[in-house]
Each structure stands twice: as structure tokens, then as C-alpha cells.
LOMAR-279195 format. One record per residue: x, y, z of N, C-alpha, C, O in turn; residue number from 1. Coordinates in steps of 0.1 Angstrom, whole numbers, plus 2048, in hexadecimal, padded with zeros to 3 digits. Atoms other than C-alpha are relative to their C-alpha. Layout:
// residues N
REC  n.X  n.Y  n.Z  ca.X  ca.Y  ca.Z  c.X  c.Y  c.Z  o.X  o.Y  o.Z  num
REC    X    Y    Z     X     Y     Z    X    Y    Z    X    Y    Z  NUM
...
// end
This chain:
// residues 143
REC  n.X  n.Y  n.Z  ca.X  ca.Y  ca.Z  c.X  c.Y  c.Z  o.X  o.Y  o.Z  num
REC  809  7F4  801   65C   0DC   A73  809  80C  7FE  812  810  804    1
REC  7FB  7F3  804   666   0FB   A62  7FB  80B  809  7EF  80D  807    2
REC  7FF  7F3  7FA   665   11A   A79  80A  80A  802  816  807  7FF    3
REC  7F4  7F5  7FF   678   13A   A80  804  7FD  813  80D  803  819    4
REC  7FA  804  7F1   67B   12B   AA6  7FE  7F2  807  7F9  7E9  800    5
REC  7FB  80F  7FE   680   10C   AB8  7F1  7FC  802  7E8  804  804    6
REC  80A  80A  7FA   666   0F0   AC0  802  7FF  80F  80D  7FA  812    7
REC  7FF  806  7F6   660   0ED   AE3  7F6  7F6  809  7F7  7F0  813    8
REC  80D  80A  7FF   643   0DB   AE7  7F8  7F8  7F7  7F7  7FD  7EC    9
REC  809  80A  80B   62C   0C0   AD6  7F4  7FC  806  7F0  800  811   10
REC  80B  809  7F9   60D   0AD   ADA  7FA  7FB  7F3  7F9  802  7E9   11
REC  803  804  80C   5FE   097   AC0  7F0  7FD  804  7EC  7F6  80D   12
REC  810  804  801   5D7   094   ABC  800  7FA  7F4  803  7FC  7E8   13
REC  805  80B  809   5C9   076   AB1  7F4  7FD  7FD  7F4  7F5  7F4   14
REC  80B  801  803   5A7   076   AB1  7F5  80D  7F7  7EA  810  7FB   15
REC  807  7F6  801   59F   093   A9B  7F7  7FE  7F1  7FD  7FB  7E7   16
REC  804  804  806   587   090   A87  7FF  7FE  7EB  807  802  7E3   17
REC  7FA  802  811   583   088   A5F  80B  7F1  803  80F  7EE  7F8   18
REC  7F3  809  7FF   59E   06B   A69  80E  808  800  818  802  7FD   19
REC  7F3  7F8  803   5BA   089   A69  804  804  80F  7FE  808  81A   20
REC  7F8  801  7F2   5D4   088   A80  808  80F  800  80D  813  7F6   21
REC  7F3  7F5  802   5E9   0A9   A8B  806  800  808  801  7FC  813   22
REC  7F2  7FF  7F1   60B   0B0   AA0  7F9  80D  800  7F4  813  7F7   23
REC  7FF  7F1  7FD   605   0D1   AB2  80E  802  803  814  7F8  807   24
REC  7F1  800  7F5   629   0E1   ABD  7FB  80F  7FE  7F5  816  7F7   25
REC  7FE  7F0  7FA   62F   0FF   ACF  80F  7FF  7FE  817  7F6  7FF   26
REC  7F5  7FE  806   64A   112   AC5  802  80F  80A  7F9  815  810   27
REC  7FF  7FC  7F8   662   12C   AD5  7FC  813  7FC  7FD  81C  804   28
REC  801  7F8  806   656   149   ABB  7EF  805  807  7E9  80D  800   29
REC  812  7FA  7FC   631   152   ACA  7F4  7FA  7F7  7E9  7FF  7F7   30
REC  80B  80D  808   61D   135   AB3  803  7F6  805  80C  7F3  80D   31
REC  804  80F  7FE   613   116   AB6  7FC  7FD  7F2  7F3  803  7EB   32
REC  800  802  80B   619   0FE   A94  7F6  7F0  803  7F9  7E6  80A   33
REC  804  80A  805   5FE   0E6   A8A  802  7FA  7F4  802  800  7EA   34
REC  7FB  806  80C   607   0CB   A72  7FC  7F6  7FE  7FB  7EE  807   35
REC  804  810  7FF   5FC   0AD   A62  80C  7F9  800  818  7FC  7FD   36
REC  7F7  80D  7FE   60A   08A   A6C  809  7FE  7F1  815  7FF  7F0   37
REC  7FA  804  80F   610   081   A45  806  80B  7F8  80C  807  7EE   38
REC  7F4  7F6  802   623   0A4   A3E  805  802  805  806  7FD  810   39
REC  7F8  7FD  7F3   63B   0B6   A4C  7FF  80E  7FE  80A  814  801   40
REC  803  7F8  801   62E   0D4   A44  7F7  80D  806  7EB  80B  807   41
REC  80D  7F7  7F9   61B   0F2   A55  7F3  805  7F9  7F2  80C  7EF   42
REC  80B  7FC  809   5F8   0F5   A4D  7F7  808  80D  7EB  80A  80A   43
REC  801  7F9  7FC   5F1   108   A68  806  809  811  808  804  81C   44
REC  7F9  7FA  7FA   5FF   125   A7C  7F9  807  80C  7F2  811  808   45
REC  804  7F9  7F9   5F3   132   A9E  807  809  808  813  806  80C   46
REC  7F6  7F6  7F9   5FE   151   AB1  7F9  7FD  80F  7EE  7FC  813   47
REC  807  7FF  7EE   5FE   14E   AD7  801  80C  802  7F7  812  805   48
REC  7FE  7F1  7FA   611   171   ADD  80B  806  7F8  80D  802  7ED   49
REC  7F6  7FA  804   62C   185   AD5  808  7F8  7F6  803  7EF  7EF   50
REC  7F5  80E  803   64B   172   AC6  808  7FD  809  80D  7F2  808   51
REC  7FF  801  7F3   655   174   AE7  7FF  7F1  807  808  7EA  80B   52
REC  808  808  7F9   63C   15B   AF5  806  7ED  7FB  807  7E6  7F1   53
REC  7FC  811  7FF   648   136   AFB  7F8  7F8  801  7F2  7F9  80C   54
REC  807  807  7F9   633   11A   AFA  804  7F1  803  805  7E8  7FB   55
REC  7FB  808  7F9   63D   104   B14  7FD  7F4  7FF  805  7EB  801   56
REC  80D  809  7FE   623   0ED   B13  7F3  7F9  7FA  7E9  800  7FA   57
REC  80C  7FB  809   609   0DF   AFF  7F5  7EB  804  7FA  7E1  80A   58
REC  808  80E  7F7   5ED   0BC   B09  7F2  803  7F4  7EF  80F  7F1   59
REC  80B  80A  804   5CF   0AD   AF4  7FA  7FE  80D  7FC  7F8  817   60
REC  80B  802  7F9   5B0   0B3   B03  7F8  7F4  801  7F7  7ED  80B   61
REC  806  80A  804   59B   09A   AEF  805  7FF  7EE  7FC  7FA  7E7   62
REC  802  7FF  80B   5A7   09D   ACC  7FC  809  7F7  802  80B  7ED   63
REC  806  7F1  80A   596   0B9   ABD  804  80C  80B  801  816  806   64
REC  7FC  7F7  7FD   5A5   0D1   AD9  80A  800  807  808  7F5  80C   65
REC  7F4  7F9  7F9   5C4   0DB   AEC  804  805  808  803  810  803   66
REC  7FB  7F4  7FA   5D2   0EE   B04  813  805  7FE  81C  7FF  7F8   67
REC  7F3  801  801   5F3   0FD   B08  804  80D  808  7FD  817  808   68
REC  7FB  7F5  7F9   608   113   B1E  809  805  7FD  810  800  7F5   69
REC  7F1  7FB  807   622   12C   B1B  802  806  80B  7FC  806  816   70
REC  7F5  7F7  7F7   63D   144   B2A  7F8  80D  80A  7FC  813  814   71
REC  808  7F9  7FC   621   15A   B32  7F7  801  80B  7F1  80B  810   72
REC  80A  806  7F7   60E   145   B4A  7F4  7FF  7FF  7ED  7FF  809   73
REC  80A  802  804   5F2   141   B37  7FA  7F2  7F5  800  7F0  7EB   74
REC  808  80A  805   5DD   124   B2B  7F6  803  7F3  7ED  80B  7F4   75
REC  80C  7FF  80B   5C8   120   B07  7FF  7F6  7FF  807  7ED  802   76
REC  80C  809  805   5AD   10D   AFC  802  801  7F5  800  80C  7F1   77
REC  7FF  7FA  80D   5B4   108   AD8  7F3  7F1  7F7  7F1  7E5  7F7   78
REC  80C  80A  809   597   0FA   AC0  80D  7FA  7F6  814  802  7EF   79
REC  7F6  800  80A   5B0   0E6   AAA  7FD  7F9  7F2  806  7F4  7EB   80
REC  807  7FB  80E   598   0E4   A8C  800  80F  7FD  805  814  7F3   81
REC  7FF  7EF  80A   594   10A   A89  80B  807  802  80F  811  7FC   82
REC  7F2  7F1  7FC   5B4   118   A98  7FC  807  807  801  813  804   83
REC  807  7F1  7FC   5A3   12E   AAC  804  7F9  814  802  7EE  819   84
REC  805  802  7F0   5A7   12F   AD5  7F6  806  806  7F3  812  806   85
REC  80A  801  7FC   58B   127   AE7  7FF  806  812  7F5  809  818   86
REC  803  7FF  7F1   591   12F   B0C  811  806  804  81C  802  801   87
REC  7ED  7FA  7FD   5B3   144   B1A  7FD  7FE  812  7F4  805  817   88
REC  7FF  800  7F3   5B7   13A   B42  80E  808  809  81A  805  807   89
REC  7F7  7F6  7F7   5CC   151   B58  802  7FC  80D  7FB  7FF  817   90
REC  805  7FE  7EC   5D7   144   B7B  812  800  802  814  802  80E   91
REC  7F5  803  7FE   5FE   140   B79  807  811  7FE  802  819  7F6   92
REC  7FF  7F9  801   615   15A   B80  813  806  7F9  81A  810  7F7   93
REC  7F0  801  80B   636   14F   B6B  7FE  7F0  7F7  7F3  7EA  7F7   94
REC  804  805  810   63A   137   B4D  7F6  7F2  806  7F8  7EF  811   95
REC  806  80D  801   624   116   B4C  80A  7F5  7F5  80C  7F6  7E9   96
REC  7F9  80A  808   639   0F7   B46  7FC  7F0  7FE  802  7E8  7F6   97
REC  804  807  804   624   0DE   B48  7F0  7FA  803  7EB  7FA  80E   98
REC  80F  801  806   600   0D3   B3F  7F9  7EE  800  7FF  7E4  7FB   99
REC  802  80F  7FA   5EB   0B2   B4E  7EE  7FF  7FD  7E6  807  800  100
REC  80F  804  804   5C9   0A4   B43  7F9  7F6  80A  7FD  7EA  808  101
REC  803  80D  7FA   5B5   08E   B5B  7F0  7FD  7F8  7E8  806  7FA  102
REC  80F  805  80C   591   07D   B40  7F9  80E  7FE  7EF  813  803  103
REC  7FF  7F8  805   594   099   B2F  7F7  80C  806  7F1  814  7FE  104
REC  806  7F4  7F5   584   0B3   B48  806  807  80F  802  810  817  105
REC  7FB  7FA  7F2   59A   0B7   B63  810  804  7FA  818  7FB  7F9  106
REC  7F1  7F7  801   5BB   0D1   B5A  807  803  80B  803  80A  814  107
REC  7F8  7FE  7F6   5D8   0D0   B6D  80D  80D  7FB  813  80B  7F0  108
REC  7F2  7F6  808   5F4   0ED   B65  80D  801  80C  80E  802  818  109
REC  7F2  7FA  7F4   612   0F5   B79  80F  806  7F8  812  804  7EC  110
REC  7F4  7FC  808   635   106   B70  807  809  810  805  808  81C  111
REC  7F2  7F9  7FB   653   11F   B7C  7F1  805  80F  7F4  802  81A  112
REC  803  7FC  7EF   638   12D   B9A  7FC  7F5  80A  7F6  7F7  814  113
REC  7FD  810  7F5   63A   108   BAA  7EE  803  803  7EE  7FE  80F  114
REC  80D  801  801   60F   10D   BAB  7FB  7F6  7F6  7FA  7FA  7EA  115
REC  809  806  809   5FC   0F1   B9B  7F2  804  804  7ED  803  80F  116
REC  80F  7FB  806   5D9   0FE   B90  7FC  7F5  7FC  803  7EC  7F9  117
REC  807  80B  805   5BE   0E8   B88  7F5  80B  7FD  7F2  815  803  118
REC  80A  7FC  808   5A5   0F0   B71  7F5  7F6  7FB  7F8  7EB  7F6  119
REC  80F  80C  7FF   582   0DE   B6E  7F8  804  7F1  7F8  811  7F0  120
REC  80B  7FD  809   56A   0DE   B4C  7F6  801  807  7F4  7F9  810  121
REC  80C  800  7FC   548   0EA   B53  7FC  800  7F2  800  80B  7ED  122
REC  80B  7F9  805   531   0E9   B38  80E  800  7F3  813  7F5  7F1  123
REC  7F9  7FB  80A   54A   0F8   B1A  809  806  803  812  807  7FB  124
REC  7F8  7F6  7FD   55C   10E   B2C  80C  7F9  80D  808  7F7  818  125
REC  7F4  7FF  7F5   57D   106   B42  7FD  808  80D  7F7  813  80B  126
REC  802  7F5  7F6   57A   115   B66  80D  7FC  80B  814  7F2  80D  127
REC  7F8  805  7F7   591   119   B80  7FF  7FC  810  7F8  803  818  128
REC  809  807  7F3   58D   104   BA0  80A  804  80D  806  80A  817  129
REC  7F7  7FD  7F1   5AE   105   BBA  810  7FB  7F8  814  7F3  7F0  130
REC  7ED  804  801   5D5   106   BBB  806  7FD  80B  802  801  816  131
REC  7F9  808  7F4   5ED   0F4   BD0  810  808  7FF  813  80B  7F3  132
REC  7F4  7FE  7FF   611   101   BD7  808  7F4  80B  808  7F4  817  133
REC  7F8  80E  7FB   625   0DF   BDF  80A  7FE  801  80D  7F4  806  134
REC  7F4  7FD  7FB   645   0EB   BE0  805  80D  7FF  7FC  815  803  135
REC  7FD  7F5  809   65A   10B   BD2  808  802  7FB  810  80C  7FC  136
REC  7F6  802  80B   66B   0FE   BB9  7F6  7FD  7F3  7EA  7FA  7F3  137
REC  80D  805  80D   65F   0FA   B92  7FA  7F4  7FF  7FE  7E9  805  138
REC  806  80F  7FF   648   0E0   B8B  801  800  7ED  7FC  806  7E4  139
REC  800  803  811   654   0D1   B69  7FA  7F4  7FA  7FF  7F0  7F0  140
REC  807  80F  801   63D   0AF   B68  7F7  803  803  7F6  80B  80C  141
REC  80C  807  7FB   61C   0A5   B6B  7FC  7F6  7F6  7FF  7F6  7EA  142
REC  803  80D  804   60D   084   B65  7F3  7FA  806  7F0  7EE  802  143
// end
């Protein structure tokens, strides 16, 4: 992947529709690069934030959407047919490192403020349900 900053994240969606497959990566410049499997090319470019903005993090909802965290402590919903984000969640209060799916409705996040958040689908919309502080150290895993 060609960028002006590093790759630090991936996630590959497979079920998107048409039969087309794309890598997402987050990168350390304030985008996020979608790309097809069969190029290696960018065919498209998203801004999270600044050039600043890191993203830490990135998880396959179902295929057609995404989320992804960054340095910022915020979470997006990204449609990854239109490019467009769908939903911005706010509960962290330093970077988000990493991003957990349980049958595709139940969001787990956690990072550098040792808080995992959980986040529930209602309906279309993401909501936020309760957080745990389980140690206070970063939490760099979930599974």
C-alpha cells in the first residue's frame, strides 16, 4: 500500500457484496485505505481526522460495514460501499487499541484508559450500554 504514512491496521471484508472483496487499513496519516484483494492499489481514501489521528484499530462488522478506532478515542461506523461513516461513538478517554465483535451486534472496545466499553446494535444505530475497568494497565487484545 502506497501512503504518505505507515499501515497500522487491517481487516479484510469478505462478504461484500457484487462478489468484491476489500482490505481496509488504517494508516498513521488521518485515513483509512480501502483496496481491492486483486490490486494493490487505492481506490478509496477516507479521512478520520487530522494527519495526526492514528488508527489503531479496525474489525468487520458483517461485510458491508466496519468499525475502527483511533488515537482519539473514538469509534466509526463506516458504510464500506459508500465511504461514508455512519455512526461516531465517544466513550474512551485516550487512544482505542483494540476492537471485538460478538454475532455481529455486540461491540467490545478497550485501549490506553484500561476501560472496555461495550456497545449493543439497536435497530441501526450503535448504543452505548456499560464499561468495566479490569485493571490499570492498557488493554491491547480482545478476542
Amino acid at each position: 500500500v502506497r501512503t504518505d504514512g505507515r499501515c497500522v491496521s487491517l481487516v479484510y471484508l469478505k462478504k461484500l457484496s457484487l462478489g468484491t472483496h476489500i482490505i481496509v487499513v488504517g494508516c498513521d496519516d488521518g485515513t483509512i485505505r480501502l483496496l481491492r484483494d486483486e490490486k494493490t492499489y487505492s481506490f478509496e481514501r477516507l479521512t478520520v481526522g487530522d494527519e495526526n489521528v492514528i488508527t489503531w484499530t479496525l474489525a468487520d462488522i458483517n461485510g458491508l460495514t466496519f468499525c475502527s478506532g483511533d488515537s482519539r478515542g473514538i469509534i466509526t461506523i463506516w458504510d464500506a460501499c459508500l465511504g461514508v461513516a455512519m455512526q461516531t461513538l465517544r466513550r474512551h478517554e485516550a487512544d482505542i487499541l483494540c476492537l471485538a465483535l460478538y454475532q455481529e451486534r455486540i461491540l467490545f472496545a478497550a485501549g490506553v484508559d484500561a476501560k472496555i466499553a461495550v456497545f449493543i446494535k439497536m435497530q441501526d444505530n450503535w448504543v452505548y450500554s456499560r464499561a468495566h475497568r479490569c485493571h490499570s494497565l492498557d488493554v491491547r487484545g480482545l478476542c
